[in-house]
Residue frames as qw, qx, qy, qz and C-alpha x, y, z in Angstrom:
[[0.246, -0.001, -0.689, -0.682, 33.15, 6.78, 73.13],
 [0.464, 0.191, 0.611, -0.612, 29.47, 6.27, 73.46],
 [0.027, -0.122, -0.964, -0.233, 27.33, 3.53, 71.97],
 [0.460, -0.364, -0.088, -0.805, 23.62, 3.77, 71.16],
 [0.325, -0.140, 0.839, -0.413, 21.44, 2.00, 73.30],
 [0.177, 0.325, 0.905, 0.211, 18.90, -0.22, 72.45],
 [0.180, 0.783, 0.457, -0.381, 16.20, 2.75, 73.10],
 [0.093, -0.592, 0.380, 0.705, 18.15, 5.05, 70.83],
 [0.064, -0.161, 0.867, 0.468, 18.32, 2.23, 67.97],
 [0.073, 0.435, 0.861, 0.254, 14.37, 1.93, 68.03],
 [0.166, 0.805, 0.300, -0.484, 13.53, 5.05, 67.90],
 [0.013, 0.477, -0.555, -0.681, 15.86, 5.77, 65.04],
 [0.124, 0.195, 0.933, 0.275, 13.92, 2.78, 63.44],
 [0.180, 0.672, 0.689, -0.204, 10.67, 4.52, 64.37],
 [0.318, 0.795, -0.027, -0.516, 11.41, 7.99, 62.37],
 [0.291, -0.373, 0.644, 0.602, 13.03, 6.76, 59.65],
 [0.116, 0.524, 0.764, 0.358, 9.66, 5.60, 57.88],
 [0.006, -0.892, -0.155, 0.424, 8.50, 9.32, 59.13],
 [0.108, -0.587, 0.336, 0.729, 11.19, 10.68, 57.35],
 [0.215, 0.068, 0.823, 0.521, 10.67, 8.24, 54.21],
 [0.228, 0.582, 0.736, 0.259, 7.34, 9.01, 53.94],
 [0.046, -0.868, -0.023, 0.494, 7.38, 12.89, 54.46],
 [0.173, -0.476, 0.496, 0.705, 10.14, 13.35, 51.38],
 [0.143, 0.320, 0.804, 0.481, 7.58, 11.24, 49.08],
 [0.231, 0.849, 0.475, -0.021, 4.56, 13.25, 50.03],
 [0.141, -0.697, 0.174, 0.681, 7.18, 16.48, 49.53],
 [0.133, 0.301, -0.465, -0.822, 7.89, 15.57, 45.79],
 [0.170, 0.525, 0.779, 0.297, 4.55, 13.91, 44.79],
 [0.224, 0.834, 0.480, -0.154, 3.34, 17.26, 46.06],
 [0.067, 0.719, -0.281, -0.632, 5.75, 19.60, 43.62],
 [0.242, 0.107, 0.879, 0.396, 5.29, 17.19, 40.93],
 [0.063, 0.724, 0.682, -0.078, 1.28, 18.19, 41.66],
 [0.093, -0.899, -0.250, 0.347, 2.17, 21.97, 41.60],
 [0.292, -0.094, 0.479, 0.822, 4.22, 22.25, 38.76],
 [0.507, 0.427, 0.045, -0.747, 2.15, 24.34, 36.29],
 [0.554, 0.350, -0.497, -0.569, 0.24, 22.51, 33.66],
 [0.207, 0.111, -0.947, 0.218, 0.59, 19.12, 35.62],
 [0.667, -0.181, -0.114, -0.714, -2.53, 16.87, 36.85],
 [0.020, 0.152, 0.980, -0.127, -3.35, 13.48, 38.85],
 [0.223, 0.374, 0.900, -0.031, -6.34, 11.72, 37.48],
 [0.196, 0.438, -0.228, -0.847, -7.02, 14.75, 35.23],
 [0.843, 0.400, 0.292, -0.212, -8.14, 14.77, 31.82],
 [0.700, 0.396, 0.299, 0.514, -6.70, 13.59, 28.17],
 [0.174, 0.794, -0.252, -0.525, -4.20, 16.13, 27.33],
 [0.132, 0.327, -0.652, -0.671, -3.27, 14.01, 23.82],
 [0.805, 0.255, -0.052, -0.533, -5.14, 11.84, 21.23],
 [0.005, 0.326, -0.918, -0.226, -4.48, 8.18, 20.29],
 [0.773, 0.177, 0.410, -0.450, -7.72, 6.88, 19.68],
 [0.206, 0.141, -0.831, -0.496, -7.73, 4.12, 16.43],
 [0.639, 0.001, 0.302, -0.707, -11.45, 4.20, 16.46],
 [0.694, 0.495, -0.407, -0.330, -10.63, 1.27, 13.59],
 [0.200, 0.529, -0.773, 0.288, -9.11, -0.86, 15.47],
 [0.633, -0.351, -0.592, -0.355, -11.08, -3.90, 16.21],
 [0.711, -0.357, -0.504, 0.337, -9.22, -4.16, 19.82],
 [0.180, 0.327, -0.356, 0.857, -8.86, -0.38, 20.56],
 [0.198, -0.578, -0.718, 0.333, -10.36, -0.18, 24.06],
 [0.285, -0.044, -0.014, -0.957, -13.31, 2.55, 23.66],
 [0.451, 0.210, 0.799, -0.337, -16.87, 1.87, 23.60],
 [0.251, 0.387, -0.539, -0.705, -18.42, 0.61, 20.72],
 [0.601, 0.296, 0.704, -0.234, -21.44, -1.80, 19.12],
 [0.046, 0.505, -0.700, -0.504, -21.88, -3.04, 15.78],
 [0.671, 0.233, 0.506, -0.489, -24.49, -4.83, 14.09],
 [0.081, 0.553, -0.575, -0.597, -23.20, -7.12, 11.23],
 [0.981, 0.141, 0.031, -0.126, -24.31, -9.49, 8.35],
 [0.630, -0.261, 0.702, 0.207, -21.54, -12.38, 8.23],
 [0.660, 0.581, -0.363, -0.310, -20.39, -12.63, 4.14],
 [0.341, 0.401, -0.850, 0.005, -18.33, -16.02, 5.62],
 [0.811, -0.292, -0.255, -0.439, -20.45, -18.51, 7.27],
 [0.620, 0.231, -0.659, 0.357, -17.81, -20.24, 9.60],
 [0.158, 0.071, -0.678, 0.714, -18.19, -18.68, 12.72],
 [0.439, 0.457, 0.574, -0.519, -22.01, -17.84, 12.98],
 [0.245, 0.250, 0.677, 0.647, -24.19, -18.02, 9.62],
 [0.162, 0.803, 0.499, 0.283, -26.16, -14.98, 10.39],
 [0.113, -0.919, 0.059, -0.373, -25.90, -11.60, 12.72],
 [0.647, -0.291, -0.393, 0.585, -22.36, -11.23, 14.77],
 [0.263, -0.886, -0.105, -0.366, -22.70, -8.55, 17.01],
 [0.320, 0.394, -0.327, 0.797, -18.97, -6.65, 18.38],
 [0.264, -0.926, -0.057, -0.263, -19.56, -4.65, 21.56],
 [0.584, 0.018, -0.453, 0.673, -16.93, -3.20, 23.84],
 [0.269, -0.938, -0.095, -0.195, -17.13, -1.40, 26.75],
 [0.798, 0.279, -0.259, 0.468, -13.86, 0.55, 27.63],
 [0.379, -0.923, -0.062, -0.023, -12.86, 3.39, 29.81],
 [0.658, 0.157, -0.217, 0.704, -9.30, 4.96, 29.88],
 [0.371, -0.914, -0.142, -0.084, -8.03, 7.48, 32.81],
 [0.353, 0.748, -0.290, 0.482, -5.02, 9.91, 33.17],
 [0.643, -0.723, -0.247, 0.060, -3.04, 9.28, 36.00],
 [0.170, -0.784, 0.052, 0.594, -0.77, 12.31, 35.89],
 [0.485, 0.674, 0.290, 0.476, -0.09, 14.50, 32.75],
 [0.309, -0.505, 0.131, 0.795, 2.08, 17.74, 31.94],
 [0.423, 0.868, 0.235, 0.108, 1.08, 20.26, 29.47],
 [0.500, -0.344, 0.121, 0.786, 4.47, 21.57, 28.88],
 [0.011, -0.354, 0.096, 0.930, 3.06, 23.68, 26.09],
 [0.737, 0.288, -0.211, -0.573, 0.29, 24.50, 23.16],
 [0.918, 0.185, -0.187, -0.297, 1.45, 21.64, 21.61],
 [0.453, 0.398, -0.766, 0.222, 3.57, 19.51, 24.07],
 [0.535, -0.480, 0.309, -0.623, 2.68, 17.52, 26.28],
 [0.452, 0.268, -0.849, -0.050, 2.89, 14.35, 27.71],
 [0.387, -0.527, 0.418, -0.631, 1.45, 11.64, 30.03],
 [0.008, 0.145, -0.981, 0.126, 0.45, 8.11, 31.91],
 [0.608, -0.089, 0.006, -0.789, -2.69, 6.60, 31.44],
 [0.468, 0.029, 0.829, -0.305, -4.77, 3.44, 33.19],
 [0.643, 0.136, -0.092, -0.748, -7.22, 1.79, 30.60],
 [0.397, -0.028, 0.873, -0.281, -9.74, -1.24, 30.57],
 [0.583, 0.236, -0.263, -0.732, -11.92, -3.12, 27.90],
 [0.422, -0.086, 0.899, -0.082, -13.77, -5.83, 27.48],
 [0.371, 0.443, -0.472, -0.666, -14.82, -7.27, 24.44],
 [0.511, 0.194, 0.813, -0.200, -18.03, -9.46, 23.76],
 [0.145, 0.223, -0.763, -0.589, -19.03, -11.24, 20.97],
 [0.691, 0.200, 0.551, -0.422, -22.99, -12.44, 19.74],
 [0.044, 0.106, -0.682, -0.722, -24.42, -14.04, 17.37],
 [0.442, 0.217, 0.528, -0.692, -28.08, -13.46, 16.90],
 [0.665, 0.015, -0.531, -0.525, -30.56, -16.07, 14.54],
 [0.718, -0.074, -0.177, -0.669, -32.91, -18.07, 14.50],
 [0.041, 0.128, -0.974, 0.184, -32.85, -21.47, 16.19],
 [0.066, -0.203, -0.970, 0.117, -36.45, -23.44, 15.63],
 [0.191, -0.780, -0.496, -0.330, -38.57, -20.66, 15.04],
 [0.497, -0.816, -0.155, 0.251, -37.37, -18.80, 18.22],
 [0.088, 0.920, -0.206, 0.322, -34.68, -15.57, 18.30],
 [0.751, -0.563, -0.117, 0.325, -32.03, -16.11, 19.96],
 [0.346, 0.834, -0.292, 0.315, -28.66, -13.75, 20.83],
 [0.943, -0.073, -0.214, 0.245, -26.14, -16.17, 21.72],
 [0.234, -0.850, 0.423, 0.209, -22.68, -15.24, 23.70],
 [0.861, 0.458, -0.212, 0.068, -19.87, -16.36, 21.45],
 [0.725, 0.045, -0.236, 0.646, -16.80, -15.17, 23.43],
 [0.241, -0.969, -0.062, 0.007, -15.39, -12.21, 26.15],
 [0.591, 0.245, -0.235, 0.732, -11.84, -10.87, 25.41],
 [0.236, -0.968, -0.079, -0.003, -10.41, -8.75, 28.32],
 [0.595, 0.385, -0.109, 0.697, -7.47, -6.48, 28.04],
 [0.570, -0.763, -0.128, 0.277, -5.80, -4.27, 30.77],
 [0.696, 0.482, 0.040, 0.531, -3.34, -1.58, 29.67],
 [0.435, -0.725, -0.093, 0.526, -0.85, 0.90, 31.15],
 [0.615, 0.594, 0.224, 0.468, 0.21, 3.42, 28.14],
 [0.313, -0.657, -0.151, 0.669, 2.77, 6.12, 28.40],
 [0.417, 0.654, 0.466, 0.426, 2.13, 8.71, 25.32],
 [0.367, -0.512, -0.004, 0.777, 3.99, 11.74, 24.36],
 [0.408, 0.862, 0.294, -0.062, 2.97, 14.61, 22.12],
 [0.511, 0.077, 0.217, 0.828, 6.47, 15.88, 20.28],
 [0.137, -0.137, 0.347, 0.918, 4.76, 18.50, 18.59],
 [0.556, 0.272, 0.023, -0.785, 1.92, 19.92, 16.80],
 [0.640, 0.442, -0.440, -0.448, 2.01, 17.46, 14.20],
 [0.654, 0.080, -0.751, 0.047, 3.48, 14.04, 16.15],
 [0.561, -0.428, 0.484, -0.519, 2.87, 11.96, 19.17],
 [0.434, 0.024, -0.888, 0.151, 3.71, 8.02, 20.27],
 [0.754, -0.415, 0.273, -0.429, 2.36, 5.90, 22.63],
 [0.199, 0.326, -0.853, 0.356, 3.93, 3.22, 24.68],
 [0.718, -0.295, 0.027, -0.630, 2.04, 0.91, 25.27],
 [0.005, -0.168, 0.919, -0.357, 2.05, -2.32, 28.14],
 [0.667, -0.066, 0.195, -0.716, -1.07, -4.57, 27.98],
 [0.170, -0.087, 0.975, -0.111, -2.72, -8.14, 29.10],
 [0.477, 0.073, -0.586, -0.651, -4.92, -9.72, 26.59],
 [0.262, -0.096, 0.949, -0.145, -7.77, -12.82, 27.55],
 [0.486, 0.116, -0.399, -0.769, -9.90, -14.49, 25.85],
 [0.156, -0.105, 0.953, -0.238, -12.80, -16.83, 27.01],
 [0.233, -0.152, -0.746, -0.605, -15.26, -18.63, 25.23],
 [0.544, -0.133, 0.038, -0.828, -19.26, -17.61, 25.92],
 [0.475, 0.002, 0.733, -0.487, -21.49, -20.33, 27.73],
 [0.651, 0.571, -0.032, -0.498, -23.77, -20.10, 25.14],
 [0.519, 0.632, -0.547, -0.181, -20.94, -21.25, 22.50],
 [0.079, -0.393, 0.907, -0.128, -19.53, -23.60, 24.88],
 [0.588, 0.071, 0.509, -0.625, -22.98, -25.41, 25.18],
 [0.675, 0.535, -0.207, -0.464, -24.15, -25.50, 21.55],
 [0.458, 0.610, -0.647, -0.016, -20.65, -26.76, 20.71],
 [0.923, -0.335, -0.015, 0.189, -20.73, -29.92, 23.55],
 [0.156, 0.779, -0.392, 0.465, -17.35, -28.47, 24.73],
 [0.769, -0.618, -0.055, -0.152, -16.40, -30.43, 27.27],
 [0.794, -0.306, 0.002, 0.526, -12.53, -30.57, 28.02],
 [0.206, -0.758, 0.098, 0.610, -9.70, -27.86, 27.87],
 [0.690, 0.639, 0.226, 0.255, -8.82, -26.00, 24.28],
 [0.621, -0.201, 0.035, 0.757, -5.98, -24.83, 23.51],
 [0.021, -0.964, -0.214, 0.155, -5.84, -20.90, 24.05],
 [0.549, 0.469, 0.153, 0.674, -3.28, -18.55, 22.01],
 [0.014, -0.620, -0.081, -0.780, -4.65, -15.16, 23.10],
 [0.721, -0.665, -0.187, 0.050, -3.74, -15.07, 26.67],
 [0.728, 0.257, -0.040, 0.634, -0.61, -12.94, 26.69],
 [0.000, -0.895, -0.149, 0.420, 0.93, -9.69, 27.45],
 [0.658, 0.469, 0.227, 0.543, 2.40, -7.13, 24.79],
 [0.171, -0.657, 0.230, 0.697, 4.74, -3.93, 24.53],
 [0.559, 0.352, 0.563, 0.497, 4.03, -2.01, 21.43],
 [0.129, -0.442, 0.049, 0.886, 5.02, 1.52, 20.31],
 [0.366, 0.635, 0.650, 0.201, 2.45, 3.66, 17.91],
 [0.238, -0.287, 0.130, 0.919, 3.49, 6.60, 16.32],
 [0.280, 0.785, 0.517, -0.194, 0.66, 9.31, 15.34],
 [0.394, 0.046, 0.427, 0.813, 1.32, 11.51, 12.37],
 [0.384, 0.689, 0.458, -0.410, -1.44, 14.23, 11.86],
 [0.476, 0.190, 0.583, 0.630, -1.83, 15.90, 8.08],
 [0.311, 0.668, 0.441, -0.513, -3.59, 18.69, 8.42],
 [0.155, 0.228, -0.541, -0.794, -3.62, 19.11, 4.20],
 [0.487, -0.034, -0.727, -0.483, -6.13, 16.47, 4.23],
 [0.480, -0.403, 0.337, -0.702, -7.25, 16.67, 7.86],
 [0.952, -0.173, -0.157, -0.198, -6.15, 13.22, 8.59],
 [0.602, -0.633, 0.487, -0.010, -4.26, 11.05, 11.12],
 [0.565, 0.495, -0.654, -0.090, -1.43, 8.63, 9.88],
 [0.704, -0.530, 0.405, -0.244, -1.08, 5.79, 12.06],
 [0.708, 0.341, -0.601, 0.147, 1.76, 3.14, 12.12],
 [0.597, -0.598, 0.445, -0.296, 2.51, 0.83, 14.92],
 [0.680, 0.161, -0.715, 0.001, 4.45, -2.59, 16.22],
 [0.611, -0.612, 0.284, -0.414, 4.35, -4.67, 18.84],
 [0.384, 0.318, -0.849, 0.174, 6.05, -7.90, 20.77],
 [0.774, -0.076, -0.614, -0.137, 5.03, -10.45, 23.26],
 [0.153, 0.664, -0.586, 0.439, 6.90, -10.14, 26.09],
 [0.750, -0.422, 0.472, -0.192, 5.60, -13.27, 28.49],
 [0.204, -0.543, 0.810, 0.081, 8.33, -15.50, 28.48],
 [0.204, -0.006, 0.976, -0.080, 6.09, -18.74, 28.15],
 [0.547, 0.359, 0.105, -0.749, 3.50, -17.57, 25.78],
 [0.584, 0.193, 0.767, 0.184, 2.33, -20.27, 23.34],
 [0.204, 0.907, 0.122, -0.349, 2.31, -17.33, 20.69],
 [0.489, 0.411, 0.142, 0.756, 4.76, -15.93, 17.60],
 [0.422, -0.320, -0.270, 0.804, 5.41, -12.49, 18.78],
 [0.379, -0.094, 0.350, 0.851, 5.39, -10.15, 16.40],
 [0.327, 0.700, 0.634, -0.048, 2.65, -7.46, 15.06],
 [0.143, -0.071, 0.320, 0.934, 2.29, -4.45, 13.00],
 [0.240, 0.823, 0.484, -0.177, -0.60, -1.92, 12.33],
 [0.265, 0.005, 0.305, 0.915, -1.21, 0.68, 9.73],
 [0.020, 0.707, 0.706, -0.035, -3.76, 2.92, 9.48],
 [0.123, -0.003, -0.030, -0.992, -4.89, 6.96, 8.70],
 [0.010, 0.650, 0.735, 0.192, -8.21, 7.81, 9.37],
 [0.160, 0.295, 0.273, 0.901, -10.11, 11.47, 8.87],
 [0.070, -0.680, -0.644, 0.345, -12.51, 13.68, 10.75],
 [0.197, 0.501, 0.317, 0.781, -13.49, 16.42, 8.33],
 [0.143, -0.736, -0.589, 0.301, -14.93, 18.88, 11.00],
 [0.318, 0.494, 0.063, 0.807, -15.84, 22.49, 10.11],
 [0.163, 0.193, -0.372, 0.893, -15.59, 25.61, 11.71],
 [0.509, 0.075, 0.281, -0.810, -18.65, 26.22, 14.25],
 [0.708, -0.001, -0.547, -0.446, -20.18, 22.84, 12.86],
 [0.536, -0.400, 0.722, -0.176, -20.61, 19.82, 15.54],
 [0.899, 0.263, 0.348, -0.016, -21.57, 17.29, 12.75],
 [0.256, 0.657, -0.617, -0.349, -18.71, 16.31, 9.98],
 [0.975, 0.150, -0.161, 0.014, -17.98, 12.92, 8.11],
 [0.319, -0.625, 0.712, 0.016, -15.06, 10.78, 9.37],
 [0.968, 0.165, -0.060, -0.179, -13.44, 7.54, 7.76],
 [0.038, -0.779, 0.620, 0.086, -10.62, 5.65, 7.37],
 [0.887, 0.134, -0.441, -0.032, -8.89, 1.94, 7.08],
 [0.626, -0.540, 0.529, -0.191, -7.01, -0.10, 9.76],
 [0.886, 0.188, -0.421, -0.061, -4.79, -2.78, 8.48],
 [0.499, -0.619, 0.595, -0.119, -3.19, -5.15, 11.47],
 [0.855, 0.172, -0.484, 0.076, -0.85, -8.42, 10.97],
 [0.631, -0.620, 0.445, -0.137, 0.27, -10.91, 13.53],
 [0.132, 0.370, -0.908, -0.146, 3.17, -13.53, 13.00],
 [0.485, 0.020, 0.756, -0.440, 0.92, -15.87, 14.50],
 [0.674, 0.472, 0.539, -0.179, -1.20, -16.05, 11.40],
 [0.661, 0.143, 0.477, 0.561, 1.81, -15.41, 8.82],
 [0.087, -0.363, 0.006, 0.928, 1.32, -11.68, 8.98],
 [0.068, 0.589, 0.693, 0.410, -1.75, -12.52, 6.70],
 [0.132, -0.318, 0.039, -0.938, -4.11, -8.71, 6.30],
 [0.014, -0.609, -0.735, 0.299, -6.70, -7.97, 8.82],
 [0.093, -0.286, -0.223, -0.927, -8.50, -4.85, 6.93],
 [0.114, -0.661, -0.543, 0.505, -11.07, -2.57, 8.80],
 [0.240, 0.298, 0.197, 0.903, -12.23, 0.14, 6.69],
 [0.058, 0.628, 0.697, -0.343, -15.51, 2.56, 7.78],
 [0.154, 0.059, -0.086, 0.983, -16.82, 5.67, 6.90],
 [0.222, -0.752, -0.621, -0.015, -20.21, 7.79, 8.27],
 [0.109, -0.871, -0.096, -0.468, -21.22, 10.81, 10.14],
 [0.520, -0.099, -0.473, 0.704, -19.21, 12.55, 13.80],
 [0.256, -0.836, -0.245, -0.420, -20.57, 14.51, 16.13],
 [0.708, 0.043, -0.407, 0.576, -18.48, 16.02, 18.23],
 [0.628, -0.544, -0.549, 0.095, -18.20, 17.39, 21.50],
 [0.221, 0.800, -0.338, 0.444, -16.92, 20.15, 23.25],
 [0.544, -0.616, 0.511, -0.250, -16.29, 18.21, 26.50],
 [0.954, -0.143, 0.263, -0.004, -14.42, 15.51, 24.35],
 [0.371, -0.333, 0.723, 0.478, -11.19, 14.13, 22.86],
 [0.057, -0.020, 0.932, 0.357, -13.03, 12.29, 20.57],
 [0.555, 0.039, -0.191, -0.809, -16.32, 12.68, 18.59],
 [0.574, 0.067, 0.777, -0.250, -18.97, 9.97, 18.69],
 [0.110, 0.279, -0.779, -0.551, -18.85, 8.13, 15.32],
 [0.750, 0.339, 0.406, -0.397, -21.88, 6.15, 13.22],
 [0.146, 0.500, -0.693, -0.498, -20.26, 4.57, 10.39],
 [0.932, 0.282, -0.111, -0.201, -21.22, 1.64, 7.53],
 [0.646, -0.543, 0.536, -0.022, -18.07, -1.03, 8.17],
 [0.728, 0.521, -0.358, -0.267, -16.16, -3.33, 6.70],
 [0.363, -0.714, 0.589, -0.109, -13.97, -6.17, 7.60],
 [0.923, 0.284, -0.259, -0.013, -12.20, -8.93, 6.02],
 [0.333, 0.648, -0.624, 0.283, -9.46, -11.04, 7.65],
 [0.407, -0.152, -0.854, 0.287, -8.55, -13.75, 10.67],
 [0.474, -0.771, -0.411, -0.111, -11.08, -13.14, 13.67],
 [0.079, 0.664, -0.392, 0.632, -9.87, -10.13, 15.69],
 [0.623, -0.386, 0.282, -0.619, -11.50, -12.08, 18.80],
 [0.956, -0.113, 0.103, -0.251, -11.05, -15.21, 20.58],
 [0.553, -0.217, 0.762, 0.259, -8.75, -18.54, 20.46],
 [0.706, 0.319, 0.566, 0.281, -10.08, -19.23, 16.81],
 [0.054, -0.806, 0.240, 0.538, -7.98, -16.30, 15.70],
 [0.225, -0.069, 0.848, 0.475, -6.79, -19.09, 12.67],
 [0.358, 0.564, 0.738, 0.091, -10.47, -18.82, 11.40],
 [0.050, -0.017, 0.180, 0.982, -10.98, -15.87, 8.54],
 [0.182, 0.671, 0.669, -0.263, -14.08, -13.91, 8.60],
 [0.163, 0.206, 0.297, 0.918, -15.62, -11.11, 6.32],
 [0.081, 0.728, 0.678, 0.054, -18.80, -9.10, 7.12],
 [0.142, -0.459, -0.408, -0.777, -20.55, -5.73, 6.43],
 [0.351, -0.542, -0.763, -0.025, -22.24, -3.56, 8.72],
 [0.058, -0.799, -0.048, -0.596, -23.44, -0.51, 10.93],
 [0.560, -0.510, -0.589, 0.281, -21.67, 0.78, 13.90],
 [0.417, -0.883, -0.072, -0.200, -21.74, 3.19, 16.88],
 [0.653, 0.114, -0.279, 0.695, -17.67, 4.21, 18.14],
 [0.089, -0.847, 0.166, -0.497, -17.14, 6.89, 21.13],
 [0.594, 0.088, -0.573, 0.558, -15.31, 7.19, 23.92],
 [0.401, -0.823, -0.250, -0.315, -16.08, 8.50, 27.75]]
């Protein structure tokens, strides 16, 4: 009987990561060479909720305040977002399915007058990090799975004004798992949207629990790039006793042939707890014009 030697036993050690990593590049690269299949492609479905005060896209928003609590004149939304396929299957016309990477960050002014002088104050910067896996069933349905990490931290500016000077107690520092299920209509050439979600760090300082509804519409005609789009967004969180958070909008869409998603100009609405920040307990209402697309 023969016995390895020690030379034997490190060399076996030295191909074995040869071998390990040869069989992964073998099926990442028939994964790559299936038909219809992409890494770091584009969108092959839709799931925008342009209504959605936290969907990460980019967007600005120029509002008068009808509640006087958080700023008593102009609060000014913006997000910049940016989502990216990292691998997708077209199994067919209308199946298809895939994994996507997206980032947003969400800042909050508030621009009047202080002493004669202009000013556009920071008020707060939520950022939010998400990993979504989203499947197209059919013409007519498609989910998304979604995994994402929420923060929220309070603008210099605000922290100043406000003599701030020790730690506050933050809420909206969390992560969440929450399935949305897309319903199109094409009788009335609108989306249906229904969604929940859950908590899922152990040691959040949070209620769990959320829920969205929503259908909005993009009337586009044949050979036209301009069409009107609206719709409504209504979200509840336990956290604030499932109280409504309405979003409603509606305006003009121009749309793209190198997009998913048209670039929106709508008149606004909103009434309900701040979508933004730790003072998520404070209700706001305002009125205004914004600017929604995606890139």
């Amino acid at each position: 009987m023969k016995y390895d030697t020690s030379e034997n036993i490190l060399n076996s050690h030295k191909i074995y990561p040869l071998k390990l990593t040869t069989t992964l590049l073998f099926v990442l690269c028939s994964l790559s060479s299936v038909a219809q299949s992409s890494w770091m492609g584009q969108r092959v479905t839709k799931t925008n909720i342009f209504l959605d005060p936290t969907e990460i896209q980019m967007s600005g928003s120029i509002n008068g305040i009808l509640t006087k609590k958080i700023t008593d004149e102009q609060y000014l939304p913006f997000s910049v977002g940016v989502d990216q396929t990292i691998f997708s299957k077209q199994v067919s016309e209308n199946k298809a399915w895939e994994i996507i990477g997206e980032m947003g960050v969400f800042t909050q002014f508030e621009w009047k007058e202080v002493e004669g002088t202009q000013q556009r104050n920071l008020i707060n910067v939520d950022y939010k990090v998400a990993f979504s896996f989203v499947k197209q069933i059919d013409k007519l349905q498609t989910y998304r799975l979604r995994f994402f990490h929420v923060s929220s931290h309070l603008g210099d500016d605000y922290i100043i004004r406000n003599e701030i000077r020790s730690y506050t107690k933050n809420k909206v520092n969390y992560e969440q798992l929450e399935l949305t299920y897309f319903r199109q209509l094409p009788t009335i050439k609108a989306k249906l949207i229904t969604g929940v979600g859950a908590v899922v760090r152990p040691d959040a300082i949070r209620l769990p629990f959320s829920y969205l509804i929503g259908i909005d519409n993009f009337l586009q005609q044949k050979d036209r790039k301009w069409s009107s789009t609206s719709g409504v967004v209504i979200k509840g969180f336990q956290e604030t006793n499932f109280d409504l958070n309405l979003k409603a909008g509606t305006g003009i869409a121009y749309k793209s042939d190198a997009k998913t998603e048209p670039i929106r100009i709508i008149l606004e609405y909103y009434t309900g707890h701040l979508p933004y920040s730790q003072f998520e307990q404070e209700k706001i209402q305002w009125l205004g014009l914004g600017l929604y697309f995606n890139i």
